[in-house]
C-alpha positions in Angstrom: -7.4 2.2 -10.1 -10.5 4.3 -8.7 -11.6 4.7 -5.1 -13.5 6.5 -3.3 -11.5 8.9 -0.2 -12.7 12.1 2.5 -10.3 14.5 2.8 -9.4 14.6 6.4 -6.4 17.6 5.7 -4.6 19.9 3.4 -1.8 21.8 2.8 -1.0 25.1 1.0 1.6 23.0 -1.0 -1.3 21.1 -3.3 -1.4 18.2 -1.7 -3.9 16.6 0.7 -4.0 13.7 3.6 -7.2 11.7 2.3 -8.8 8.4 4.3 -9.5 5.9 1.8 -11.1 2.6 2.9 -8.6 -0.7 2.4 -9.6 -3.0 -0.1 -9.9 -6.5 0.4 -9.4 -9.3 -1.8 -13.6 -10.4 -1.7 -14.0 -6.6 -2.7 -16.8 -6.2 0.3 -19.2 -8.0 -1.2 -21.0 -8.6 2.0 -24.2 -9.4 0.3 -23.2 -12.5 -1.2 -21.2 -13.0 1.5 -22.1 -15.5 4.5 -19.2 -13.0 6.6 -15.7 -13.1 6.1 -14.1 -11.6 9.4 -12.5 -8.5 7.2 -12.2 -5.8 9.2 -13.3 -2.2 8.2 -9.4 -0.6 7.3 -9.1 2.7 6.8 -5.7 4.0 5.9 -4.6 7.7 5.6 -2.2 8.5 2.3 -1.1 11.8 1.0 -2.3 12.4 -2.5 -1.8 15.5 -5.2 -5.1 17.5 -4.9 -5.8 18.2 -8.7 -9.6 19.0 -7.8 -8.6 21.5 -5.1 -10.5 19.6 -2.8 -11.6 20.9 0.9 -11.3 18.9 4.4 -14.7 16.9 5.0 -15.1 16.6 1.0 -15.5 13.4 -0.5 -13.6 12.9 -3.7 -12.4 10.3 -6.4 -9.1 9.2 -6.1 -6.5 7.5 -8.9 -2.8 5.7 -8.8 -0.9 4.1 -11.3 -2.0 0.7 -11.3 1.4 -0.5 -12.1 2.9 1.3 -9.6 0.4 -0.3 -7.1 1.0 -4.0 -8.3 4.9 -3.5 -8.4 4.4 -2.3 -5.0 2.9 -5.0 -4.0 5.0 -7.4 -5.5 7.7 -6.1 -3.6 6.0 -6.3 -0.7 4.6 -10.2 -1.1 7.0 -11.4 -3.3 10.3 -10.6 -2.5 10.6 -11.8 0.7 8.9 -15.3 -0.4 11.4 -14.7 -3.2 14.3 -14.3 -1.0 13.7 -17.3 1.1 13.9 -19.7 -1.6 16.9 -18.4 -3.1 18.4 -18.1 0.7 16.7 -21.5 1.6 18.3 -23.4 -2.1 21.4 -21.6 -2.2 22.9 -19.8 0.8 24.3 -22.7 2.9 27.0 -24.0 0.7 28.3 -20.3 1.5 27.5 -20.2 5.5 27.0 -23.5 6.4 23.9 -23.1 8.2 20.8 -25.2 8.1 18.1 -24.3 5.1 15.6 -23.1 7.5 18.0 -20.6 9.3 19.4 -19.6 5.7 15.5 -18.9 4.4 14.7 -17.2 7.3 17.6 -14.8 6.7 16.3 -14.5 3.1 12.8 -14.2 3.8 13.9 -11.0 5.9 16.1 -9.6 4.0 12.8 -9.2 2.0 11.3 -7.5 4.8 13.8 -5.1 5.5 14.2 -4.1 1.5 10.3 -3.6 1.5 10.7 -1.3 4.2 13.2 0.6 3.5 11.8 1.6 0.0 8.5 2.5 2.0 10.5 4.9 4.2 12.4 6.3 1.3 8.9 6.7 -0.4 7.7 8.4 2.9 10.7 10.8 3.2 10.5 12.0 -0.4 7.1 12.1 -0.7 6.6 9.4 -3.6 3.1 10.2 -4.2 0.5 7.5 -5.5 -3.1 8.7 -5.6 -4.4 12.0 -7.1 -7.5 13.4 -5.8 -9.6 14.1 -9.2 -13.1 15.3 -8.8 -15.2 15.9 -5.4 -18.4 14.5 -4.9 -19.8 16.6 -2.3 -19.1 19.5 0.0 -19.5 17.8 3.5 -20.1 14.6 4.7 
């Protein structure tokens, strides 16, 4: 996956802190669009800077697309996941009603999506590489 980022900070250790606009699932088509209520995201990641890139550039940026989607399956689907399994099979064990025992599934999902997202964080699990600039200053 390609998008588009500005550099908003780097480091001496290769890396930089880019802002890269959040994609929507319409893709901000707003032309063919009658208006959707998607707010402008922007989100700020740290990303290998391969291109040597300077704050205020604007640059290309990649990631592992399969890293991305299994993200994101972890993120959407194991909770939803979770709260079947917890909902269908948890309260022959506890004893509790279904919807207490999905609940307790559905965020034991949560808390496993976060926790790999702080691990990430803390080890610096890096998914976008910054591969060419586009311009000197924006």
């Amino acid at each position: 996956m390609e998008q588009i980022a500005k550099v908003t900070k780097t480091y001496e250790n290769g890396f930089a802190e880019i802002e890269v606009r959040r994609q929507s699932a319409c893709g901000h088509d707003c032309a063919s669009c009658h208006g959707c209520g998607a707010p402008d995201e922007h989100i700020r990641v740290r990303a290998v800077n391969e291109a040597k890139a300077k704050e205020g550039q604007t640059v290309l940026v990649t990631s592992d697309t399969k890293r991305i989607l299994g993200l994101a399956v972890l993120l959407y689907l194991t909770p939803l996941f979770l709260f079947f399994i917890s909902y269908l099979f948890l309260g022959a064990l506890t004893g509790l009603s279904g919807g207490v025992n999905g609940a307790i599934g559905f965020l034991a999902g949560v808390a496993a999506a976060y926790l790999v997202n702080r691990r990430m964080q803390k080890t610096n699990e890096v998914v976008f590489t910054v591969t060419s600039v586009f311009s000197a200053q924006n």
